[in-house]
BARO-360302 format. One record per residue (C-alpha): residue number from 1; residue in three letters; x, y, z. Coordinates in Angstrom, 2 decimals. Each point is the difference from the previous one (the first is absolute). Layout:
i NUM aa ALA x X y Y z Z
...
***
This chain:
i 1 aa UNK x 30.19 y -9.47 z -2.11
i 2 aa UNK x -0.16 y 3.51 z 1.43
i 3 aa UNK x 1.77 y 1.74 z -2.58
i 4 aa UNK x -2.18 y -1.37 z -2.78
i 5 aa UNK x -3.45 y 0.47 z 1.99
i 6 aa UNK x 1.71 y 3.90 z 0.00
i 7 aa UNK x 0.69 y -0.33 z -3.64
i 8 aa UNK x -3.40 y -0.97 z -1.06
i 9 aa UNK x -1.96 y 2.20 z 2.40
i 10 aa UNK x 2.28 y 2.72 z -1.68
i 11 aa UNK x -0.96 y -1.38 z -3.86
i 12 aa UNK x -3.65 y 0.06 z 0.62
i 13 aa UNK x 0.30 y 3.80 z 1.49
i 14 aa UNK x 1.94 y 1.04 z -2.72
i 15 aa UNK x -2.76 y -1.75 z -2.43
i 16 aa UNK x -2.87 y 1.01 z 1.60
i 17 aa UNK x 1.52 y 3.62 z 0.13
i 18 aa UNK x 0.71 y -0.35 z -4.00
i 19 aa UNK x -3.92 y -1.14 z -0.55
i 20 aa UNK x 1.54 y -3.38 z -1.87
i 21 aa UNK x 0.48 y -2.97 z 1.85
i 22 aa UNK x -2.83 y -2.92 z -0.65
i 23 aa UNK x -1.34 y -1.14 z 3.69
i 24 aa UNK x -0.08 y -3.44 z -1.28
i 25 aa UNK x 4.01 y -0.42 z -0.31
i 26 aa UNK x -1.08 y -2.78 z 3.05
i 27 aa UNK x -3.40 y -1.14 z -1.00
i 28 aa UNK x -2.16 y -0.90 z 3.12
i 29 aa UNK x 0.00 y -3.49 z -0.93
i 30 aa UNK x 3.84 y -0.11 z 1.02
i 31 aa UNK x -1.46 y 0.33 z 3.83
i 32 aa UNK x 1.13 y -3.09 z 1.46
i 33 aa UNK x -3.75 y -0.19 z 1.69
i 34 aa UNK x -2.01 y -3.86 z -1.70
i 35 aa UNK x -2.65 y 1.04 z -1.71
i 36 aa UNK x -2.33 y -2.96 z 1.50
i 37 aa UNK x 1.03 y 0.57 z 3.07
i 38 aa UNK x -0.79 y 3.89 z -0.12
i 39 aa UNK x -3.35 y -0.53 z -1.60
i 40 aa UNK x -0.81 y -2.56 z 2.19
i 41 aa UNK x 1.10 y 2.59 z 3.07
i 42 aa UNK x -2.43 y 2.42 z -1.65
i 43 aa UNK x -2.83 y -1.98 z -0.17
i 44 aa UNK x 0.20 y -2.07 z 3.10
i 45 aa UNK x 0.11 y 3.76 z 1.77
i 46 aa UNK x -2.35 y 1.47 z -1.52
i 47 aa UNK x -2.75 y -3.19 z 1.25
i 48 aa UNK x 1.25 y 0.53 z 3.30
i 49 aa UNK x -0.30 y 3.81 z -0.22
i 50 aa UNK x -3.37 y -0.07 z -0.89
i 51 aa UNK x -0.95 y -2.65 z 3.05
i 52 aa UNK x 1.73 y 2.20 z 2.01
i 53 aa UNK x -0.80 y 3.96 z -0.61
i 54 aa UNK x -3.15 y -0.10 z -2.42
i 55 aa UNK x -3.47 y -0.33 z 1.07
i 56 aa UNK x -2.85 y -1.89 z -1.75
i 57 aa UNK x -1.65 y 3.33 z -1.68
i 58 aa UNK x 3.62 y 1.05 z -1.04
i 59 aa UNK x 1.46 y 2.60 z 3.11
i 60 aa UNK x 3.88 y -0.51 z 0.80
i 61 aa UNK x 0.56 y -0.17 z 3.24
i 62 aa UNK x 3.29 y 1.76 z 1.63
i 63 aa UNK x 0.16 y -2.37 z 3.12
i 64 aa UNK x 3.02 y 1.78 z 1.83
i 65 aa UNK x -2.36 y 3.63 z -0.25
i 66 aa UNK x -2.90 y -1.12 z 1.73
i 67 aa UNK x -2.02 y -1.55 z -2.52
i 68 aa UNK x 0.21 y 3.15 z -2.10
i 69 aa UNK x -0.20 y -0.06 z -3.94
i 70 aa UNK x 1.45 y 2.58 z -2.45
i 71 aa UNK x -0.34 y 1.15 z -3.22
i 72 aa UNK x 3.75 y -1.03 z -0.73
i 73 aa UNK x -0.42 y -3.49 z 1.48
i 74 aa UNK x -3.56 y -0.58 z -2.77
i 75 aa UNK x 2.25 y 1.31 z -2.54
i 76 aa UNK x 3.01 y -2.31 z 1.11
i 77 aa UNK x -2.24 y -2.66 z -0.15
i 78 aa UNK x -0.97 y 0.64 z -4.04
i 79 aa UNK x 2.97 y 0.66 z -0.87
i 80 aa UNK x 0.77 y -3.57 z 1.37
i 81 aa UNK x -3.08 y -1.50 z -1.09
i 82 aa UNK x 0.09 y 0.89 z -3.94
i 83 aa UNK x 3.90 y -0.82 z 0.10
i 84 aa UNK x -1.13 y -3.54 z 1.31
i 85 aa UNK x -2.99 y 0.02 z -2.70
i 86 aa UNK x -2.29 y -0.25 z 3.47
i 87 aa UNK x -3.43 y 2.14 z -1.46
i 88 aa UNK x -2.29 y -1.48 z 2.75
i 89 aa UNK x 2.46 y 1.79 z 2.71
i 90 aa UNK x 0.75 y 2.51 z -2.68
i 91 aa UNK x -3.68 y 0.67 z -0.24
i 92 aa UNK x -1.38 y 0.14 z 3.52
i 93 aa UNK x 3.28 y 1.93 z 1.48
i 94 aa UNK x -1.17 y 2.45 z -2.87
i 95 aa UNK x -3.29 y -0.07 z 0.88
i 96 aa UNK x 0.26 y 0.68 z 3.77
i 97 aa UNK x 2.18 y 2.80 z -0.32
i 98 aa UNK x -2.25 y 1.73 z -2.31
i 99 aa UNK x -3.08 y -0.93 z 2.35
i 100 aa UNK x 2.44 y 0.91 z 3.19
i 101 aa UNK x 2.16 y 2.32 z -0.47
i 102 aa UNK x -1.59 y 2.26 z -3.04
i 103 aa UNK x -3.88 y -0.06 z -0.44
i 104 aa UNK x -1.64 y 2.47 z 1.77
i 105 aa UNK x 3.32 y 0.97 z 1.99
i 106 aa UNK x 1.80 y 2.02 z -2.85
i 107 aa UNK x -1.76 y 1.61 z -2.81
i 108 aa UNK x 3.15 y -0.98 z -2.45
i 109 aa UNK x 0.76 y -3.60 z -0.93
i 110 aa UNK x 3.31 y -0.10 z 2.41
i 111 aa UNK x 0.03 y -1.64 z 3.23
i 112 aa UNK x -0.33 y 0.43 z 4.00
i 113 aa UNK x 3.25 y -0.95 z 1.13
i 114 aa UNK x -1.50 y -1.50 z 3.65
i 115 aa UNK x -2.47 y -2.00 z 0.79
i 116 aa UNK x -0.42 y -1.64 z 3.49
i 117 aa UNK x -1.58 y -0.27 z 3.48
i 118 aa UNK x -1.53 y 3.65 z 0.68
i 119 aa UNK x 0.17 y 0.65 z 3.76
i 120 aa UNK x -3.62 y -0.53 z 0.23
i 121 aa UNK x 0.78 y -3.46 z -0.87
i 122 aa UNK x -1.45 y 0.47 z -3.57
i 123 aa UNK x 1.81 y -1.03 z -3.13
i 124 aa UNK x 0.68 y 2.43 z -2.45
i 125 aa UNK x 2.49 y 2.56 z -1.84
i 126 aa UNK x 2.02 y 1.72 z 2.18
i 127 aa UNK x 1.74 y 2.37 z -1.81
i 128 aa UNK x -1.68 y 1.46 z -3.40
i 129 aa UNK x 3.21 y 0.98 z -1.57
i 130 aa UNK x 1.54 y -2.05 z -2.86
i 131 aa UNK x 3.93 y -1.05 z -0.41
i 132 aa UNK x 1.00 y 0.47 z -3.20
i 133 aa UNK x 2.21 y -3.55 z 0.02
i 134 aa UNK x -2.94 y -2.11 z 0.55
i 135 aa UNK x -2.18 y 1.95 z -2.76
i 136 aa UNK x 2.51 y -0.32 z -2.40
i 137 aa UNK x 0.52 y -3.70 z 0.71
i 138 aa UNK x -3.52 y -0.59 z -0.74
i 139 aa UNK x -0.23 y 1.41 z -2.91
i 140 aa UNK x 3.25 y -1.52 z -1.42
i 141 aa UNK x -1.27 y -3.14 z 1.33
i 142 aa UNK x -3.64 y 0.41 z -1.98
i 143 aa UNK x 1.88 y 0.21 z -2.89
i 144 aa UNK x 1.81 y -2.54 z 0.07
i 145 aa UNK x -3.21 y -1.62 z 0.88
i 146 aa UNK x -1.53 y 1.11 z -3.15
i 147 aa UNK x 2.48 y -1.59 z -2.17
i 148 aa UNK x 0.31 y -3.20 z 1.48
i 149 aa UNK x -3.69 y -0.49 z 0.38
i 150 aa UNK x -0.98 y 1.95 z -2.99
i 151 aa UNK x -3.21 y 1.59 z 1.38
i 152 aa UNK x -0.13 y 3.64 z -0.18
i 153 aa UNK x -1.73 y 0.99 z 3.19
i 154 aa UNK x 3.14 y 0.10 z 1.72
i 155 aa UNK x 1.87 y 2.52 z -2.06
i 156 aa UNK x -3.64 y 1.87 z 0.33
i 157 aa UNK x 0.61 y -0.26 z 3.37
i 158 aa UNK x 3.92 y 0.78 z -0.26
i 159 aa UNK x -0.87 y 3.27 z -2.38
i 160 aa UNK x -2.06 y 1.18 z 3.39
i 161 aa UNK x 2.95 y -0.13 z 1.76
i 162 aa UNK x 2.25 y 1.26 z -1.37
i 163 aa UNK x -1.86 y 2.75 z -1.13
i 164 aa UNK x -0.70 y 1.00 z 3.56
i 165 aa UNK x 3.76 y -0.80 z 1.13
i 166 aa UNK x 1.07 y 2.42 z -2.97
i 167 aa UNK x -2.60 y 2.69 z 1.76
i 168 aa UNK x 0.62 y -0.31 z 3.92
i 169 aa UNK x 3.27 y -2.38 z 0.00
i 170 aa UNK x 2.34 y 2.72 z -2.44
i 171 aa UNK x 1.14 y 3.49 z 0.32
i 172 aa UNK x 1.88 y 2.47 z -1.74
i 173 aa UNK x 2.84 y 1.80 z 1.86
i 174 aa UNK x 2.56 y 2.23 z -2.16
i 175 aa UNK x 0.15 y -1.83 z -3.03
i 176 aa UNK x -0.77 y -3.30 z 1.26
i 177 aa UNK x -2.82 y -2.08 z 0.82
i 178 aa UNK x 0.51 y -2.27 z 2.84
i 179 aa UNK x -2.31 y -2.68 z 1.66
i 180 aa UNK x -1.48 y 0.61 z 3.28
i 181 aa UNK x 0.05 y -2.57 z 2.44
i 182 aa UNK x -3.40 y 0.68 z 1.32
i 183 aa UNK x -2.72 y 2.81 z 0.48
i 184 aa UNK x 0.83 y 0.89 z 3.50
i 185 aa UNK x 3.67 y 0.55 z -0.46
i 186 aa UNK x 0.55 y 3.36 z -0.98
i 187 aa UNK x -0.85 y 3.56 z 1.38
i 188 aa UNK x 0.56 y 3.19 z -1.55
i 189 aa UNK x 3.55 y 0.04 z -0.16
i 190 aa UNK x 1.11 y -3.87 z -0.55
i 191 aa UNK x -0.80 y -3.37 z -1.07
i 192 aa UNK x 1.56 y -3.45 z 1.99
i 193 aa UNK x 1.21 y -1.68 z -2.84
i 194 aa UNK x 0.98 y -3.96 z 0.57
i 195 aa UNK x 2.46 y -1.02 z -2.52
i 196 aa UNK x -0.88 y -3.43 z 0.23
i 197 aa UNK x -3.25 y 0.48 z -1.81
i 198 aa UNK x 1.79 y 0.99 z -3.20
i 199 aa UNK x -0.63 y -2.28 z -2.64
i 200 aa UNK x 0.96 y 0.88 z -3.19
i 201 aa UNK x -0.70 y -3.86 z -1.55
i 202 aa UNK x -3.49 y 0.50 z 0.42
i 203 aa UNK x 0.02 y 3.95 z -1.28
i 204 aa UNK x 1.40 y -1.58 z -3.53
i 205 aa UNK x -3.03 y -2.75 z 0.11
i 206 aa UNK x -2.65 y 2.69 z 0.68
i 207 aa UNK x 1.91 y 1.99 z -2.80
i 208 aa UNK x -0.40 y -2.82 z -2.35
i 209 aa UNK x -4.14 y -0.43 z 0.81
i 210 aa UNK x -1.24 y 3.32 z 1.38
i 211 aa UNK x 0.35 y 3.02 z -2.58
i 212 aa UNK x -1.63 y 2.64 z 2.49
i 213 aa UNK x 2.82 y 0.58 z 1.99
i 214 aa UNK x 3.76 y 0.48 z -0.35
i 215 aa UNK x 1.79 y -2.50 z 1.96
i 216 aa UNK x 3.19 y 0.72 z -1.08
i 217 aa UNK x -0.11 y 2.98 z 2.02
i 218 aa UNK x -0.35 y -2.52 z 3.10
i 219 aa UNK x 2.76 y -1.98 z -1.36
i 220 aa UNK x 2.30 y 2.87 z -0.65
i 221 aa UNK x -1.32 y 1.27 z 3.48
i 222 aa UNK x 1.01 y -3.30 z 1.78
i 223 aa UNK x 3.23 y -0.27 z -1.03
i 224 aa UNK x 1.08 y 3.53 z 0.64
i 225 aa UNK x -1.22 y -0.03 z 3.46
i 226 aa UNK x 1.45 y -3.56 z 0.70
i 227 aa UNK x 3.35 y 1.79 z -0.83
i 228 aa UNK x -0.53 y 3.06 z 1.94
i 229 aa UNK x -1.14 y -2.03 z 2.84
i 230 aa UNK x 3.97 y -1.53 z -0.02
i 231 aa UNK x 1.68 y 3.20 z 0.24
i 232 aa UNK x -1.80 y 0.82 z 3.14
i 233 aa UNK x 1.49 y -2.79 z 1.63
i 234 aa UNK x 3.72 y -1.22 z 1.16
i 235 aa UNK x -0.83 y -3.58 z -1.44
i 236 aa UNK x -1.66 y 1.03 z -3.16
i 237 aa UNK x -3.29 y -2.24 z 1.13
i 238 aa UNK x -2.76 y 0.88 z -0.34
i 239 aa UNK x -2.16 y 1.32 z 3.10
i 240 aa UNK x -3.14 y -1.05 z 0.58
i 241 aa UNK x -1.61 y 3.41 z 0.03
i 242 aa UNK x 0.51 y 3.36 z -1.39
i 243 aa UNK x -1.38 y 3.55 z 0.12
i 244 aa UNK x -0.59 y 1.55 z -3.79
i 245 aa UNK x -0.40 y 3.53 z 0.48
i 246 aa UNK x -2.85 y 1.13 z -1.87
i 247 aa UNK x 1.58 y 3.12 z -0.98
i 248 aa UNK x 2.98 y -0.35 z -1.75
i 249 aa UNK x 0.18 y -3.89 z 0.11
i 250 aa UNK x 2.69 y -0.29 z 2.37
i 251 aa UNK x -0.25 y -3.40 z 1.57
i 252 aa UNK x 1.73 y -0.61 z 3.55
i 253 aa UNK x 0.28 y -2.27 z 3.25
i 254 aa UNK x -2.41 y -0.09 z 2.35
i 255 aa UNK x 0.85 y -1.21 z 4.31
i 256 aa UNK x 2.39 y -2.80 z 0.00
i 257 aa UNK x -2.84 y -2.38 z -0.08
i 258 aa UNK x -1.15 y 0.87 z -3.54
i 259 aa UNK x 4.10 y 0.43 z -1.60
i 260 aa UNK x 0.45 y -3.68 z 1.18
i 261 aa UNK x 0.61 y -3.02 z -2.93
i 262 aa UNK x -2.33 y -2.17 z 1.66
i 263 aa UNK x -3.80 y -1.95 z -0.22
i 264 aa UNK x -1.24 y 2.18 z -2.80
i 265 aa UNK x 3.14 y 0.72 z -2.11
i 266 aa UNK x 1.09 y -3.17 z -0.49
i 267 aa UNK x -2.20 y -0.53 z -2.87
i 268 aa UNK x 1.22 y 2.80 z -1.48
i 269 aa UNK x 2.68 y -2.45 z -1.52
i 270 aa UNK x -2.82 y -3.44 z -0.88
i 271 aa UNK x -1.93 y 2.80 z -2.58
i 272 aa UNK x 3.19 y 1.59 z -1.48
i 273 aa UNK x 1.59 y -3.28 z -0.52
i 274 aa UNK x -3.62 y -1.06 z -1.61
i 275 aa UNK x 0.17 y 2.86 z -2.07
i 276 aa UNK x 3.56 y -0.81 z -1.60
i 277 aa UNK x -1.19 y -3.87 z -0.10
i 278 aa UNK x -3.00 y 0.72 z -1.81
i 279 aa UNK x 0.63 y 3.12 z -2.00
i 280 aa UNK x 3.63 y 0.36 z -0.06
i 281 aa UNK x 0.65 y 3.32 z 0.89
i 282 aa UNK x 3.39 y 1.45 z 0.13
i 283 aa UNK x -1.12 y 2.26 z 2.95
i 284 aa UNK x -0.95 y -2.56 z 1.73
i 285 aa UNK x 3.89 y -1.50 z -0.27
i 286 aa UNK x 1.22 y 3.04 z 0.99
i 287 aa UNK x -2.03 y 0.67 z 3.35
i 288 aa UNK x 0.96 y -3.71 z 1.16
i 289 aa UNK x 3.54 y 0.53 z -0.71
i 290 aa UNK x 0.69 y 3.40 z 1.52
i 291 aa UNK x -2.73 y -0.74 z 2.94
i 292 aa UNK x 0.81 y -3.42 z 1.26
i 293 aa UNK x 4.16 y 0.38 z 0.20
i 294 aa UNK x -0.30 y 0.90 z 3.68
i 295 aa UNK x -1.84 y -3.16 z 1.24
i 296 aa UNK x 1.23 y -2.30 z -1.85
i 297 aa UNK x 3.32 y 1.21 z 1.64
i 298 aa UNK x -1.86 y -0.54 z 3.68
i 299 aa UNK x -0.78 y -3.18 z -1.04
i 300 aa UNK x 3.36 y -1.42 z -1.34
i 301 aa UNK x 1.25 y 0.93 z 3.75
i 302 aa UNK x -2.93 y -0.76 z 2.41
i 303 aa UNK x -1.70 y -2.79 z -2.70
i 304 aa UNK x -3.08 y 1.36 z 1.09
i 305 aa UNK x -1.96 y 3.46 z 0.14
i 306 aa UNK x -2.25 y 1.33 z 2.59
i 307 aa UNK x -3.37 y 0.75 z -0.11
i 308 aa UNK x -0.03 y 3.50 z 0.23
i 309 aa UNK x 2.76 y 2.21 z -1.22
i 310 aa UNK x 0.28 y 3.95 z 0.55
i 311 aa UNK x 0.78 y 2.75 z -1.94
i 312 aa UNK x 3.77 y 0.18 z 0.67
i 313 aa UNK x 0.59 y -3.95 z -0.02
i 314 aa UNK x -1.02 y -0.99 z 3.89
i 315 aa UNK x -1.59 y -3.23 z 0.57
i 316 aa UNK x -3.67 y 0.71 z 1.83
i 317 aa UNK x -1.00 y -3.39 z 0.45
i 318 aa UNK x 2.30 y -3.33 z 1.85
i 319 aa UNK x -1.62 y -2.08 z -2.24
i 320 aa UNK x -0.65 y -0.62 z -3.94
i 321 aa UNK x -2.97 y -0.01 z -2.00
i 322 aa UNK x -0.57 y -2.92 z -2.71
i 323 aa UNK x -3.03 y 2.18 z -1.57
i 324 aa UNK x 3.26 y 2.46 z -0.84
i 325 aa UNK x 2.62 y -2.56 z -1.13
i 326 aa UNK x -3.10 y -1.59 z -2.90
i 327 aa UNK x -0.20 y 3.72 z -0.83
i 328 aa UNK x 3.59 y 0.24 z -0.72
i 329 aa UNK x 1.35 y -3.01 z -1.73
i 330 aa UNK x -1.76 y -0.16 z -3.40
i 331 aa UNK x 1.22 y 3.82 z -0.30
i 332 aa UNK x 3.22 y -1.92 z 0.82
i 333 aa UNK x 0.10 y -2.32 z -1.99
i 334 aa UNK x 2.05 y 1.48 z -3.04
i 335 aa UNK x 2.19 y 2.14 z 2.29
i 336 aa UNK x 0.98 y -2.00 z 1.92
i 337 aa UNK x -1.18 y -3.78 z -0.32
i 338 aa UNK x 1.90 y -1.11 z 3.32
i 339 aa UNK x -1.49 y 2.27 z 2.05
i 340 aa UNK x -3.35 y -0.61 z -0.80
i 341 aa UNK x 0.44 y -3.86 z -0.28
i 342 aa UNK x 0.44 y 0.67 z 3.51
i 343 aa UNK x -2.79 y 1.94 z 0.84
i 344 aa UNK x -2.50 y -2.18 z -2.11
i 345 aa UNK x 1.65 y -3.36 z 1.56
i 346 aa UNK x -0.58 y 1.86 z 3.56
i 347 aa UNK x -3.60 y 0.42 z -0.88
i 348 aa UNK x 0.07 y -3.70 z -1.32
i 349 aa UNK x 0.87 y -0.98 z 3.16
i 350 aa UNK x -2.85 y 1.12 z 1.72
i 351 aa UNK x -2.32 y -1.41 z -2.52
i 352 aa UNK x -2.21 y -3.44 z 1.43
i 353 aa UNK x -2.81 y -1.40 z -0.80
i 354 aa UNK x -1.87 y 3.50 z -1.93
i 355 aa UNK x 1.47 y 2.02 z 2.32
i 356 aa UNK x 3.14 y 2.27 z 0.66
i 357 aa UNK x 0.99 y 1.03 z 3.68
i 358 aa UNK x -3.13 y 1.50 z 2.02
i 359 aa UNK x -2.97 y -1.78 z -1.31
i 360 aa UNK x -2.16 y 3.10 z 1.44
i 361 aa UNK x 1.90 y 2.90 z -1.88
i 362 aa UNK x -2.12 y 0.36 z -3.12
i 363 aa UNK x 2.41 y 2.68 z -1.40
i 364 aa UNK x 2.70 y -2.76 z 0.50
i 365 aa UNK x -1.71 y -2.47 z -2.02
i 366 aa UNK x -0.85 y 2.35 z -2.35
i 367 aa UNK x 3.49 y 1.57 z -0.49
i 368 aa UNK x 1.71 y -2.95 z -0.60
i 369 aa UNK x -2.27 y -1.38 z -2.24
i 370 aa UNK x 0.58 y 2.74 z -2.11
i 371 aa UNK x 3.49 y -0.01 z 0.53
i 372 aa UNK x 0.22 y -3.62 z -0.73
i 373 aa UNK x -2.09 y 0.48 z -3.47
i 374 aa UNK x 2.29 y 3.12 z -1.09
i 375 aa UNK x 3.72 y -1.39 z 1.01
i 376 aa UNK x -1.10 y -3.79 z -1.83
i 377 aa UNK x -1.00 y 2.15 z -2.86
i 378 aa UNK x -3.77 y -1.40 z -0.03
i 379 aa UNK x -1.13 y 2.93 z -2.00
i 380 aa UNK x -2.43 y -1.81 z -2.80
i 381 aa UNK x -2.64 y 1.29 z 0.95
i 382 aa UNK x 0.64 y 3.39 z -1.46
i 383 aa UNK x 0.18 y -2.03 z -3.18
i 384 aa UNK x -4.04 y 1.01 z -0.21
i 385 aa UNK x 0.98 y 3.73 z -0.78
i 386 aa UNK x 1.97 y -0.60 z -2.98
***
């Protein structure tokens, strides 16, 4: 079994390196995962989800953070809602964000990534500055909105967005243009760049709908610093931060903190492996296959990974993370099936009742929802863009 998991890893490299393989040679249906039994999953945690982390008037709720809400977790939450064809959560986690987090706090359409109890006990924004992941979310999630629900306000709405993204979220460095992660993240010399915020599935949907900006230059942009990020470290993950030098482009390691494959990175792997599903792109092959070799060697000895992995290959944390093993098996799941049958039937097994594991982690419950969705191959939704 070992010698032909080797071979095959070694066939799709030598594929995706040739630009010719077809990513459907094992078609997501093959997944041995019930389709009832995943939809049903998907549903049943998405009702509990929204008992659980979203207000009445539409703000998400990040329990384990002290009642805080971000700009990723209202964007997590549309995503969800318009995959689950939710529009009155869809709607009013849209609307408080924009009411929250954006009107008469920025002067752009993007988002306030914290809101939350101020120390004079008020409740309000926090922090002004916008994360590119959630912004970009949003938008992709408003037009996905449009299409299913056919009313154009949304992609008036999405157009706003991603105009102002394109403006304050992008930079050119030598060549390339690379998103920012936020607007308080660089000084006159570098940029912290997370990799995890690359998403080059959504660059090729605002490609398809929004001819005022080049995306492909934040496609082409994602890739190549995905696989720069893996020759800076012994395991060829991904770190969770980097430093782009905004001189000559050079991008580097920060402290040991920022090199490690950990709580951000993971999902590095969920949008890459989206990417391939949905748009079948050979790079996208080709940075699973020569990225993931390295753990999915850990895990065939220790049947299990940590949480938090350095630079050189040291286990950080005693314990593992299920928000990291949903992120890894549907970019798994044509590599090597095994492997992530494991993974997905470990995050299964935490699964009762709408819940998986900590019923207070909302970037748990959002993780492997998303996880569940990708690796079962629940991906109709896109459908609407066709």
């Amino acid at each position: 079994m070992k010698v032909r998991s080797q071979t095959r890893l070694a066939a799709l490299m030598l594929c995706a390196t040739l630009l010719s393989c077809n990513l459907q040679t094992q078609p997501i249906e093959q997944t041995d995962v019930k389709a009832s039994r995943v939809q049903e999953v998907l549903r049943q945690s998405w009702k509990a989800y929204v008992d659980r982390f979203i207000q009445a008037d539409g703000r998400v709720i990040d329990h384990k953070a002290g009642g805080i809400t971000t700009s990723e977790g209202q964007a997590y939450a549309m995503l969800r809602a318009v995959w689950m064809r939710d529009r009155g959560v869809f709607d009013k986690t849209h609307t408080w964000a924009v009411n929250n987090l954006n009107s008469g706090i920025r002067k752009d359409a993007l988002w306030a990534w914290k809101w939350g109890k101020a120390p004079d006990g008020k409740w309000r924004v926090l922090d002004r500055a916008f994360a590119s992941d959630a912004d970009e979310d949003a938008a992709l999630a408003l037009i996905l909105a449009w299409k299913t629900w056919n009313d154009g306000a949304y992609w008036d709405r999405a157009q706003h967005m991603l105009a102002s993204l394109w403006t304050a979220g992008t930079r050119e460095v030598a060549g390339r243009r690379y998103l920012l992660a936020g607007d308080s993240l660089c000084d006159a010399r570098s940029c912290r760049i997370n990799p995890s915020y690359a998403a080059p599935y959504a660059y090729r949907i605002f490609l398809k709908f929004d001819q005022r900006h080049n995306w492909q230059e934040l496609i082409d942009s994602s890739y190549y610093l995905l696989n720069k990020a893996s020759e800076l470290t012994a395991t060829r993950l991904p770190p969770d931060w980097l430093n782009l030098d905004l001189k000559d482009g050079r991008l580097t390691l920060g402290n040991e903190k920022d090199g490690s494959f950990s709580y951000d990175a993971f999902r590095v792997y969920w949008r890459v492996a989206l990417d391939r599903d949905l748009h079948n792109d050979p790079q996208a092959t080709r940075y699973l296959a020569e990225s993931l070799p390295w753990l999915m060697r850990q895990w065939e000895k220790q049947q299990k990974l940590p949480a938090v992995i350095s630079a050189k290959g040291q286990a950080r944390a005693d314990y593992e993370s299920m928000e990291m093993l949903a992120g890894l098996a549907p970019a798994l799941r044509i590599l090597r099936p095994e492997i992530a049958g494991a993974m997905y039937g470990r995050i299964e097994s935490s699964y009762s009742n709408g819940v998986w594991g900590d019923r207070d982690s909302y970037y748990l419950q959002n993780w492997a929802w998303f996880g569940t969705a990708l690796y079962s191959g629940d991906l109709a939704l896109f459908n609407v863009l066709r």
